[in-house]
VMD Tcl script that draws the C-alpha trace (Angstrom):
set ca {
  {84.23 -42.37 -20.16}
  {86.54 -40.69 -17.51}
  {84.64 -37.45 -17.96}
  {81.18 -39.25 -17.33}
  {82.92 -40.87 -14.13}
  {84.36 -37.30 -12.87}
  {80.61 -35.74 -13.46}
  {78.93 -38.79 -11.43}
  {81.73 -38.69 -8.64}
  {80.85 -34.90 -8.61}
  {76.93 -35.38 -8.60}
  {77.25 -37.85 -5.86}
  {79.67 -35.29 -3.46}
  {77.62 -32.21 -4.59}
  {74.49 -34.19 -2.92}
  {76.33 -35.60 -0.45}
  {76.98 -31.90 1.06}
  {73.90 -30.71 0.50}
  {71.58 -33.43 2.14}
  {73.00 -33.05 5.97}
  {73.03 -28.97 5.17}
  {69.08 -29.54 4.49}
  {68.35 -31.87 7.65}
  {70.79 -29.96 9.73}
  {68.39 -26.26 8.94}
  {65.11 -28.85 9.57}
  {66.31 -30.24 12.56}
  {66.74 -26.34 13.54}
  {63.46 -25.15 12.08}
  {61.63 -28.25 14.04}
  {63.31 -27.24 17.93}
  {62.64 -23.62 17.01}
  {58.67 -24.48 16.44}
  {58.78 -26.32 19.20}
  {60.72 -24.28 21.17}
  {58.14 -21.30 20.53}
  {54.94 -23.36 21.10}
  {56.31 -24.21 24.39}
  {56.89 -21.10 25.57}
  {53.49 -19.69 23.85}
  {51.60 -22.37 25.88}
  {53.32 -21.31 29.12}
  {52.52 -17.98 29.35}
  {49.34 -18.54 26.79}
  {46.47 -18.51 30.33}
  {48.26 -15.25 31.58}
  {48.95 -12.89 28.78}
  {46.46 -14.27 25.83}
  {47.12 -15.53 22.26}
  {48.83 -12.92 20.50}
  {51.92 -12.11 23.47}
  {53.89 -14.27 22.20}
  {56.42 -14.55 19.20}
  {54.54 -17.73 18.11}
  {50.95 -15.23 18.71}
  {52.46 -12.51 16.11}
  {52.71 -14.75 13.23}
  {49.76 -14.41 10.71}
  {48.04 -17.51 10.01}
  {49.35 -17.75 6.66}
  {53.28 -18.21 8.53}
  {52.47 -20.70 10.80}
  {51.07 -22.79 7.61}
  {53.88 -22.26 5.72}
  {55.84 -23.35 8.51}
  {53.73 -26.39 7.78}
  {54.74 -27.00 4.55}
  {58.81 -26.24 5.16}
  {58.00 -29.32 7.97}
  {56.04 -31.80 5.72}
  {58.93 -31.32 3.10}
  {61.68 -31.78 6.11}
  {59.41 -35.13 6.58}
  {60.01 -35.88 2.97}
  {63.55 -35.60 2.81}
  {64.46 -36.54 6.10}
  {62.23 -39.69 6.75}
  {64.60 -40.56 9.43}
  {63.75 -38.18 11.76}
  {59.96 -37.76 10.46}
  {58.68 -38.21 14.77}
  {60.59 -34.70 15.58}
  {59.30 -32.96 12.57}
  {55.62 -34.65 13.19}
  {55.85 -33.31 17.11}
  {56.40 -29.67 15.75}
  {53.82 -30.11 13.05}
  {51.36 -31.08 15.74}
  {52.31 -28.29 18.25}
  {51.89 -25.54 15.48}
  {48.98 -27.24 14.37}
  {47.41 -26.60 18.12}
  {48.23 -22.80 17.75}
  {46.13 -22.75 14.74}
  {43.40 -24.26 16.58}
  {43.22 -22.19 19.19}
  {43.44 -19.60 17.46}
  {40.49 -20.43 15.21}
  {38.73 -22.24 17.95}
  {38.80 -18.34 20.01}
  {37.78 -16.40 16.62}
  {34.44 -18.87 16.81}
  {33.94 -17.84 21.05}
  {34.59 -14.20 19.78}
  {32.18 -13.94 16.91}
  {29.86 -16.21 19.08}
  {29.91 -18.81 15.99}
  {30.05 -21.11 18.00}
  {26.40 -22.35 18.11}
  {26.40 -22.10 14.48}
  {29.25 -24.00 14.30}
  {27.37 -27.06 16.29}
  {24.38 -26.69 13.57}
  {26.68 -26.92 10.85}
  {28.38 -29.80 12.59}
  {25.32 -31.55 13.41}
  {24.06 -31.26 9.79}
  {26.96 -32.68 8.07}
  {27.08 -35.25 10.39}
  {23.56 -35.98 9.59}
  {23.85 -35.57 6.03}
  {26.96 -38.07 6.39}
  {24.92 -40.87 7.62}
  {22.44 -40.56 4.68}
  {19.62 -38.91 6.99}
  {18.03 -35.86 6.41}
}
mol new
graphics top color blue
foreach p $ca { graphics top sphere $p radius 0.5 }
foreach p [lrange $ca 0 end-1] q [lrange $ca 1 end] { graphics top cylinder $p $q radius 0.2 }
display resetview
């Protein structure tokens, strides 16, 4: 009996240390998205997408930046509004990104017939 008391006394301080360790590095990954999104957006209009720190990471980092921030959300529910704010400020470097890809490739216009026909095909009229 004492021994299963000593192992749940341990569990519970072993998780007790390790739970503020894990929102203390989320509350640090969340300001240092939004941190970099800040600055990308302020000098975005002058120097272009890719001059920033947040404009060198592939496509593939910023999403798994995504995923370290939905499991912060998880874990941290207290605190989900800060993690959701850097979620949504990565999630408009992604867009631009994409979004200047399209004017590039001048997909654009294709992109409004594809959006009208799914929109069309939505509503059950073809």
């Amino acid at each position: 009996m004492k021994r299963i008391l000593a192992l749940v006394v341990l569990l519970v301080i072993g998780t007790g240390c390790t739970r503020p360790k894990q929102v203390t590095q989320c509350m640090v990954d969340a300001d240092r998205i939004i941190s970099e999104v800040q600055e990308h957006r302020a000098v975005y209009g002058a120097a272009g997408q890719y001059a920033t720190p947040v404009g060198q990471r592939r496509t593939v980092d910023l999403l798994d930046r995504d995923d370290k921030m939905i499991s912060c959300i998880a874990s941290d529910p207290a605190n989900r509004s800060h993690y959701r704010e850097a979620l949504d400020l990565d999630d408009t470097v992604k867009s631009d990104r994409f979004l200047r890809y399209l004017l590039d490739r001048k997909l654009m216009q294709d992109f409004g017939q594809w959006e009208q026909q799914q929109q069309t095909v939505a509503l059950g009229h073809n």
